[in-house]
N, C-alpha and C positions, 0 to 999 in steps of 0.2 A: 702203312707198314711195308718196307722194304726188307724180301727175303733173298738169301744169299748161300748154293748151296756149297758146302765143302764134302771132302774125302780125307781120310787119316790113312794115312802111308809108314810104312819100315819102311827105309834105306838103305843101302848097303847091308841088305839082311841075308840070310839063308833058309830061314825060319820065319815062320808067323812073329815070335815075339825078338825078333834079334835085331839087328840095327840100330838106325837114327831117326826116330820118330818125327811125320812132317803133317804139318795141316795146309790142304793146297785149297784157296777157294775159286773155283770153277771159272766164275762170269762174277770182276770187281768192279765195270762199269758202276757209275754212282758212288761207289765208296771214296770218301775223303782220305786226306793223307792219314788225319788226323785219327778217322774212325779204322785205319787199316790198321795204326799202330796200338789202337786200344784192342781191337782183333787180337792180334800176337801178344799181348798181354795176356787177355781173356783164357789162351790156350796153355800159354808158358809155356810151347815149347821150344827148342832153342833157335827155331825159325819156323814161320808163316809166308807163305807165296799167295802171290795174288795175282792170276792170268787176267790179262788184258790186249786189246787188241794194237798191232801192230803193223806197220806200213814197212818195215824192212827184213821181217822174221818172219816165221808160223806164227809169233805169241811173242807177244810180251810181258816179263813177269818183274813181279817186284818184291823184295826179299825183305822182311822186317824179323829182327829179334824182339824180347819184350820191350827192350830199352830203348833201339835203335834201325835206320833202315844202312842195307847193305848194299856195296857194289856189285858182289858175287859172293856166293858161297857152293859151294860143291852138291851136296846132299840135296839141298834145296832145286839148286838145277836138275838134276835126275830124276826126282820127286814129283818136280812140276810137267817135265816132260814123259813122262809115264802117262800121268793126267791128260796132256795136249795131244798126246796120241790119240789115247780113247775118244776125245771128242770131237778127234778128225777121223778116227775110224783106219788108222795105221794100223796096220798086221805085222806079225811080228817073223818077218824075214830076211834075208839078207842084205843089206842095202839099205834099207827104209832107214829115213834120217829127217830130223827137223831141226829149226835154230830157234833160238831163243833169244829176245831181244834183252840185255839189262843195264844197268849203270854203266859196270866196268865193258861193255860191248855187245857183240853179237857171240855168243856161245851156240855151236855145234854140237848135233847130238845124234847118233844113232844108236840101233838097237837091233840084234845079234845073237839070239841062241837065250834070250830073257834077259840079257844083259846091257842095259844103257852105259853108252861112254861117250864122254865128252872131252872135250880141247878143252885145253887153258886159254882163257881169251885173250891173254896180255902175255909179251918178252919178257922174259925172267929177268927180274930185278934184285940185287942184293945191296946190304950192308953191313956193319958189323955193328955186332952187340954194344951198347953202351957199356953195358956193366960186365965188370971181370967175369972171367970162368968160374973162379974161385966162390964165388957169390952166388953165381945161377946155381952153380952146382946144389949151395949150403941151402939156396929157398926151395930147393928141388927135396930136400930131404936127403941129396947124396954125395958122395967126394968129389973130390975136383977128377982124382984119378978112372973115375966112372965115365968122363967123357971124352968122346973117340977124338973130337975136333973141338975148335972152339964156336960155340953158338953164334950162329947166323940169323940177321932177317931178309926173310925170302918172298918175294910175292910173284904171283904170276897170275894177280888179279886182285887178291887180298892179300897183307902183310902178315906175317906170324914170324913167331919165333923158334927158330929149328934148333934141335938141342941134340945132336949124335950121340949117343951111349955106346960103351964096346959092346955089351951082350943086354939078351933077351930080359936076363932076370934083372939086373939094372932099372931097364926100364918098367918092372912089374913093381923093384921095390922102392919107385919114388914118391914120396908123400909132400905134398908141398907143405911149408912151414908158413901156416897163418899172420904167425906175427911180423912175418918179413914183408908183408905185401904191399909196404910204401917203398919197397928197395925192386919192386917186380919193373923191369921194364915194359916201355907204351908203346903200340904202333900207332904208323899214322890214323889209322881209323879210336886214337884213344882208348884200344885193348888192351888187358893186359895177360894175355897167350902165351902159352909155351906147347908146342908139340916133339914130344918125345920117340927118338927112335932106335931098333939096333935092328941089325942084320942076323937072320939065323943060317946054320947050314943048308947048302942046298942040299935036295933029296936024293938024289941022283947025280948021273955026269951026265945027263941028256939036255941037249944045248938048250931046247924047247919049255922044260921045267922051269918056272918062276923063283926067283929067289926072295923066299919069305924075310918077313919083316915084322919085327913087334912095337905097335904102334901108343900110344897114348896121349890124348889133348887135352890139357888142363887150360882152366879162364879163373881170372876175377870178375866175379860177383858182381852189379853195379852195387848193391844192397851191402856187401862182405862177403868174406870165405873165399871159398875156390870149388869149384866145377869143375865135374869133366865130362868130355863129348863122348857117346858113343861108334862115333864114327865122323868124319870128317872129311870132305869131297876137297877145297877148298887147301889143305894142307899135305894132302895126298899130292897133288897138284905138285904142289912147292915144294914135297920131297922130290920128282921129280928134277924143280929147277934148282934142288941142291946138285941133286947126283948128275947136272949137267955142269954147275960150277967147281965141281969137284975133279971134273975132268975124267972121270969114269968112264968103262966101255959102251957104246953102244953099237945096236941098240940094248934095248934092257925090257926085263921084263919080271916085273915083284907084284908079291900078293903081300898087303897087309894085311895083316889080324889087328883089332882094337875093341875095344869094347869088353874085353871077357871079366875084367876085375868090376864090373857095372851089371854082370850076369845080361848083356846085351850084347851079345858076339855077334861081329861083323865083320865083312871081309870084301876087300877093297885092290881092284884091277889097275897095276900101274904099268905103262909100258912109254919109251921115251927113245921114240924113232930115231933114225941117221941122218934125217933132216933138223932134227932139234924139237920135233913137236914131242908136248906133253899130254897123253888121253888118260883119265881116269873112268874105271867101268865098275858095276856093284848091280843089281839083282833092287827090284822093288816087290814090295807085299800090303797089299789095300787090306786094310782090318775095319775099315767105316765108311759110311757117309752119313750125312749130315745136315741139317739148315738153318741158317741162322736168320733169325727177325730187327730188326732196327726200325724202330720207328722215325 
């Protein structure tokens, strides 16, 4: 009997129950491709990491959803390295930083006042949407006149599809329409994504203040339906290498909100230097551990 231990992590949380729920397992030495992705199954949650050792990083981690394994994903990264801290026995000071080995590269990570932040590992790549405005809009649940630009895909590590909305409430009141979801367009990685966003007021004129953003990730199902994230590392990312395609100021510096219509609010550090890099940062919360047997 081979035992294997894991830890149940929030991501991008504030709160014990707020975030994006991760199960990281410790030490996957042994474990098959096959048994990692029966793992991630097992837990359903919208990602499982699997630390393993590495000759170019601190760690190398490997990212599966129930259905599928990933390049990179956001949440997952910060999750795991929270984990790879602990068990290199990293304090949590100025400075202190590790990388992480994955598909889409080597991913940088430091840690800050409780706060993990990571680079985007990959140059921001775009396209344009297949399908009209007018379409995204109607499977979105909303008008065509609800969106600020026309829908982009954006990757800067994973593809998604970026959907600007003018306002907040927009993006609280999209529902996606079920029936449309063989008109949903696919990223390279075969998803069918949409992340929704709008800008709110800033709070102040102090150059320093963040300018908030209301966030929401909707997926197709492999099984049907639609899904949605309570937070998202990986699209945060790629809002980013919007607001650089966009031609916007920098630098920059946004806090999104996502999560809250899932009663899992989370909140998510984006800032997008005068060099071009893109860090996303978010706050981790350990609620278990764990261990699992395979015979």
């Amino acid at each position: 009997m081979r035992s294997y231990p894991y830890r149940i992590l929030n991501v991008f949380a504030e709160s014990d129950f707020g975030g994006n729920p991760l199960c990281v397992f410790e030490h996957a030495e042994g474990l098959s491709d096959a048994e990692m992705q029966a793992l991630a199954l097992q837990f359903n949650l919208s990602e499982t990491t699997f630390i393993l050792p590495s000759d170019t990083a601190t760690a190398r981690m490997r990212i599966f959803t129930p259905g599928t394994e990933m390049a990179f994903a956001g949440h997952p990264s910060i999750g795991t390295a929270h984990v790879v801290s602990a068990l290199c026995h990293v304090g949590d000071a100025a400075g202190d930083a590790l990388t992480l080995e994955c598909k889409a590269g080597i991913v940088p990570l430091n840690l800050r006042d409780q706060v993990w932040t990571f680079a985007a590992p990959q140059a921001v790549q775009t396209r344009e949407c297949e399908v009209s405005p007018a379409e995204i809009a109607r499977l979105l649940g909303l008008r065509e006149d609800d969106l600020l630009s026309a829908p982009l895909w954006v990757s800067t590590g994973s593809d998604q599809l970026l959907v600007a909305l003018k306002t907040p409430d927009a993006v609280r009141r999209a529902r996606p329409d079920a029936a449309l979801l063989d008109t949903w367009p696919v990223s390279s990685l075969g998803r069918r994504t949409a992340y929704l966003f709008a800008f709110g007021a800033t709070a102040d004129a102090d150059a320093a203040s963040r300018q908030p953003v209301t966030a929401r990730y909707f997926f197709v199902r492999p099984e049907g339906g639609v899904g949605e994230d309570p937070a998202t590392g990986s699209a945060c990312a790629n809002l980013g290498g919007w607001w650089l395609t966009s031609g916007r100021d920098l630098p920059a510096s946004l806090v999104v909100e996502q999560g809250v219509q899932m009663r899992r609010p989370s909140q998510l550090y984006l800032d997008v230097a005068l060099d071009k890099t893109i860090r996303v940062g978010g706050k981790v919360v350990e609620i278990g551990r764990g261990m699992i047997q395979i015979s």
